[in-house]
N, C-alpha and C positions, 0 to 999 in steps of 0.2 A: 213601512211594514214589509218584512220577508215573506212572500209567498210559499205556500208549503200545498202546492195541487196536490202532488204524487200521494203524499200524508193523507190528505184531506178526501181526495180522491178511492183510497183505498180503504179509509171510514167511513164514507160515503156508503160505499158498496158493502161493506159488511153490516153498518144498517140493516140496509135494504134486505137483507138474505136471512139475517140473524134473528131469534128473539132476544134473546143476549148478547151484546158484546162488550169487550176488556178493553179500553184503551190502558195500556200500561208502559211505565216507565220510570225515570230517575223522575223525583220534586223539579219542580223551578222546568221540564222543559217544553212546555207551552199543550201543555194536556188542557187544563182549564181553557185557555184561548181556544183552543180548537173545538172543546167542547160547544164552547159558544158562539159559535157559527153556525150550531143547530138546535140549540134551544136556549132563548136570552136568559141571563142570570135572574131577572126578577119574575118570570115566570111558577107558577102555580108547578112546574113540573120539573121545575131547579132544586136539587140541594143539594147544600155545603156543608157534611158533617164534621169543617172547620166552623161555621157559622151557627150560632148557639140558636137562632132565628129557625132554622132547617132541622136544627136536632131536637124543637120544642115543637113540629110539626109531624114530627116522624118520633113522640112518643109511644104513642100508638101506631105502629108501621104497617100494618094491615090495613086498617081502615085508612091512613093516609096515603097508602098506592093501590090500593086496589082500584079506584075510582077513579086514577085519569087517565088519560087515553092520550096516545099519539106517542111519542119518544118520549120516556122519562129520564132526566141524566141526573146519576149518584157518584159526587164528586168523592173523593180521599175513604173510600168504603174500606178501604182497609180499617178504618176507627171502629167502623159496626159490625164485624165478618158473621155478626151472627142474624146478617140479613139476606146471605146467601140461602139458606131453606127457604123462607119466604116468595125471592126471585124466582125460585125454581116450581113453585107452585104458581106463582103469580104467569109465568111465562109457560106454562101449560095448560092453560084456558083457553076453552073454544068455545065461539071467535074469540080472538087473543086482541080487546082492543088496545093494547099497548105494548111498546117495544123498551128494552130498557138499554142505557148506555151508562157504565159502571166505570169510575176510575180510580187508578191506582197506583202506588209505588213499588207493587209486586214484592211486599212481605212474605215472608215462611208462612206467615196464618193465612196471608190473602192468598197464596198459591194452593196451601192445601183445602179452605174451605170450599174455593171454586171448584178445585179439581172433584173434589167429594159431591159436592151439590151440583154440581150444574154442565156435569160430562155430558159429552155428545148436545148442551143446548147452548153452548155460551162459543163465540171468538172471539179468539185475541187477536189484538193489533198492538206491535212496540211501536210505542214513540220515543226517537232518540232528541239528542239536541240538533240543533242544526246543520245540515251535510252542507257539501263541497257543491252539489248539484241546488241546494237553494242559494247559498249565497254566493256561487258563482263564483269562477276562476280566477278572477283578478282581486280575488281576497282570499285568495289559500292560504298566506302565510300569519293574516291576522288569524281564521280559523283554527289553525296547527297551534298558534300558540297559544290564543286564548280560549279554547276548546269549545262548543258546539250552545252549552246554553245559553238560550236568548240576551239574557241580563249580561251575560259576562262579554260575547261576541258584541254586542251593542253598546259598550259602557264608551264614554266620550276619550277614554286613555287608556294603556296600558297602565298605567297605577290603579285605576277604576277598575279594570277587569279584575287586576293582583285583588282587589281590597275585596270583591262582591264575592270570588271564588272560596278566598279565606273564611269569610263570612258564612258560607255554604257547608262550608267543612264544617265549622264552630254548630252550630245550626242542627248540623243531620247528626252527629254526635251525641250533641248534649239535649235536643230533643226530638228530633223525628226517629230515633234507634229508640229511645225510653217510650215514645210514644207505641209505637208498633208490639211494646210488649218485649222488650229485646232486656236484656238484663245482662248489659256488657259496661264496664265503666271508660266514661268518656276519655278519660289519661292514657289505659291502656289499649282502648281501638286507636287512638290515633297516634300512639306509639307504633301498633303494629301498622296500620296503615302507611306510615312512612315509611318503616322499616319495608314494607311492600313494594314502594316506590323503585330501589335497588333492583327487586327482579323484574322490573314490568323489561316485555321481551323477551324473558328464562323461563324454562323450566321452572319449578321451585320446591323446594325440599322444606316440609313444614318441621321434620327435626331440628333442621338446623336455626330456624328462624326463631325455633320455642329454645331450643338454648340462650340463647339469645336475649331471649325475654324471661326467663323463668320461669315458661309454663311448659302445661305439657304439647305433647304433637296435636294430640287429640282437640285441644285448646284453638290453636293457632288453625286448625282445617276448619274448627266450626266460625271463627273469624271470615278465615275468606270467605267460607260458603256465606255468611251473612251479608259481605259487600257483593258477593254475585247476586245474590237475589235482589237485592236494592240497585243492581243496574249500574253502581261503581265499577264493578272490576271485571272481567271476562277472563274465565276458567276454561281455554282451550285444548278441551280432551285429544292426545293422542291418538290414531289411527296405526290398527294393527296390520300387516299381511303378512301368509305365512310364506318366509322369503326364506327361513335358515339362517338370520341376523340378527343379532341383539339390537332391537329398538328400544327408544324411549317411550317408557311406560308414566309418568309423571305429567300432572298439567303444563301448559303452558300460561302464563299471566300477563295480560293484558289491562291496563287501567282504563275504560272504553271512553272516556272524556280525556282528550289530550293537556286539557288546560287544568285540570284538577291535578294531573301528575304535574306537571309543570309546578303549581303551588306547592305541592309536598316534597316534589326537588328544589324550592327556592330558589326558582326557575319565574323572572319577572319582565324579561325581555327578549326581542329578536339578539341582540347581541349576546346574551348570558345564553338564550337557547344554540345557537349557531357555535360555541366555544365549550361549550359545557360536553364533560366526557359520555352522557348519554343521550346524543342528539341523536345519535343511528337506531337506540333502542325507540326513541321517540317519534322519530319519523315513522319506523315500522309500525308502530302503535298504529298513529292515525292514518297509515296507508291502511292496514290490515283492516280498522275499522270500517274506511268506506267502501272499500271492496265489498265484505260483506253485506253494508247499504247496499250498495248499487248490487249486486247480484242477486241479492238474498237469496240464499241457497234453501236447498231443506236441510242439508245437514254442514256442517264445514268442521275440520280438523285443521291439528298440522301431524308432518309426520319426522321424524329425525332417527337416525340410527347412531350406535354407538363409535361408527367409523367416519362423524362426522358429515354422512351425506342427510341432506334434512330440508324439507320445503314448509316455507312460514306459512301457508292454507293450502289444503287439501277443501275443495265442497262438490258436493253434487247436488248435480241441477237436471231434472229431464231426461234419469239415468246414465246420466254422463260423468264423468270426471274430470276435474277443472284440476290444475294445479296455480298458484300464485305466489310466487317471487318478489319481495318489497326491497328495494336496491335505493339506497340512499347514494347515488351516483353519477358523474355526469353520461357516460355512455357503456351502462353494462353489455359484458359478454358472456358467453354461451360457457359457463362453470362443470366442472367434472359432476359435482352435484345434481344439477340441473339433468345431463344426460343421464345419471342412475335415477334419479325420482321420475322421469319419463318410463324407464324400463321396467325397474322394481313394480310401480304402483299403475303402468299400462294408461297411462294417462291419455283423455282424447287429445289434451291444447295446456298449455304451459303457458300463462301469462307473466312478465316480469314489469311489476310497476316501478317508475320512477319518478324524481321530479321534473325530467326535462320536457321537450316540446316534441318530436320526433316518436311517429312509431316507427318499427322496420323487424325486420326477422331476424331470429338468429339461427333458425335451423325449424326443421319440417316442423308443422305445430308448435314452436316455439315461437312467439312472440315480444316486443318490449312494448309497452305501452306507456302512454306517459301517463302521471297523477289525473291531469285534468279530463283526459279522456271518459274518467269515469263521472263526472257533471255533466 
């Protein structure tokens, strides 16, 4: 079993501090596990409102949380969002004997009824799939290709991981989207979603994708934003300064599991990935993603101008300003780029990841760092 302290660690403590808190994230990547490292599944204070047993317990939802005490954990509460008022009474009782732990795949309903019900008393904590810093350096390239969920990273082959991912896809489609209340038909999300696959690392222009498709702009934006909040896809908002320069105003797209793009580029190996004409987009992906693991900023952009100069993460951290460079290369250099996104955006430090083994500088504040540094 992969160790996940820093994860585990950081629930821990929110626990502790919280009356409410959110574990949230994509299905399938070890929410439930983790849960139950703090209160076993057949406990009196367990429920599965996938399990018809928890949901015949919790007809009466009052009287069946009011009365227990110590940690209550509520698995897949996106199914009941109308137990958010309840929580928020329940968790402002004094003395408050009990703390609740809530999870979720971070639907539109689940985002807004939390936010509405339970401001200022509830935190979150994202759970992703599995970083570079748990499974350790000397599996980054299984990690890169068959992206971060358990099941997929763990499967005995690369045809096993191919078969589990597809299956994932099939799955959150044709019922975890219908489940949540989503009212998208499964042919045409995963039409777009492939068709998504293309810009992962762009910019993306939703006119041009609804042409495309026949619908309209307006169509195709409520798409994405649907795989954003389900934790598929990362909408990387541009970052303005007033320079006197046409910047890019337009997301950036990201698919934040490397191995799920891989499935929808029909992308099933180290070989097909290493020759295939979007390995540089793909590499960037999953550099770009564990950066923000490993840093986790408060805020992260990118920023690009129209005269080509452009850095793939802009974040701050401790009022500072980071920039980040993802070089799918064996020994990058110091780019005209690189010295205007220093100047333009007054950056403190300029990090440029790569995959190789060597750190070393390439100018004041400028750094190369390699992938595994960040493990």
């Amino acid at each position: 079993m992969i160790g996940r302290a820093s994860a585990y660690g950081a629930l821990e403590t929110a626990i502790r501090r919280s009356r409410v808190v959110a574990l949230l994230g994509p299905r399938q990547c070890g929410k439930t596990t983790m849960a139950r490292q703090f209160v076993a599944p057949d406990s009196i204070n367990y429920f599965d409102l996938e399990d018809p047993a928890s949901l015949s317990r919790l007809a009466e939802p009052q009287l069946a949380l009011e009365r227990l005490e110590g940690l209550v954990v509520i698995d897949e509460i996106q199914r009941q969002p109308e137990l958010f008022p309840l929580l928020r009474v329940l968790a402002d009782r004094q003395p408050n004997p009990a703390r609740f732990l809530v999870l979720g795949s971070a639907t539109p309903e689940l985002l807004r009824q939390s936010s509405e019900s339970l401001a200022g008393r509830m935190e979150t904590i994202e759970l992703s799939g599995f970083t570079l810093s748990e499974v350790g350096v000397g599996h980054h390239e299984a990690l890169w290709l068959r992206g971060g969920f358990p099941l997929s990273f763990l499967a005995e082959s690369d045809a096993d991981s191919a078969a589990w991912r597809n299956g994932f896809i099939s799955t959150f489609l044709e019922r975890d989207l219908p489940a949540s209340g989503v009212a998208v038909s499964p042919l045409a999300m995963r039409r777009f979603w492939t068709m998504l696959a293309h810009y992962h690392g762009q910019t993306w222009n939703a006119a041009e994708i609804a042409a495309a498709m026949g619908v309209s702009a307006t169509t195709t934006r409520r798409y994405v934003d649907l795989l954003s909040h389900t934790f598929m896809i990362r909408q990387l908002q541009p970052w303005h300064e007033n320079l006197g320069k046409r910047q890019v105003k337009a997301p950036k797209i990201y698919f934040r599991d490397s191995g799920l793009f891989h499935s929808l580029a029909h992308i099933k190996t180290q070989k097909e990935l290493l020759t295939h004409p979007k390995v540089g987009a793909s590499w960037e992906g999953y550099a770009v993603e564990e950066a923000i693991r490993h840093f986790r900023p408060e805020q992260e952009y990118f920023w690009a101008t129209h005269n080509r100069a452009e850095l793939d993460l802009l974040i701050f951290m401790d009022g500072r300003k980071i920039g980040i460079e993802c070089k799918r290369q064996d020994a990058p250099k110091l780019t005209p780029s690189m010295r205007i996104a220093m100047e333009d955006l007054k950056l403190d430090e300029l990090h440029v990841i790569y995959p190789g083994r060597k750190a070393y500088p390439l100018a004041d504040a400028i750094r190369v760092l390699p992938l595994e540094s960040l493990a």
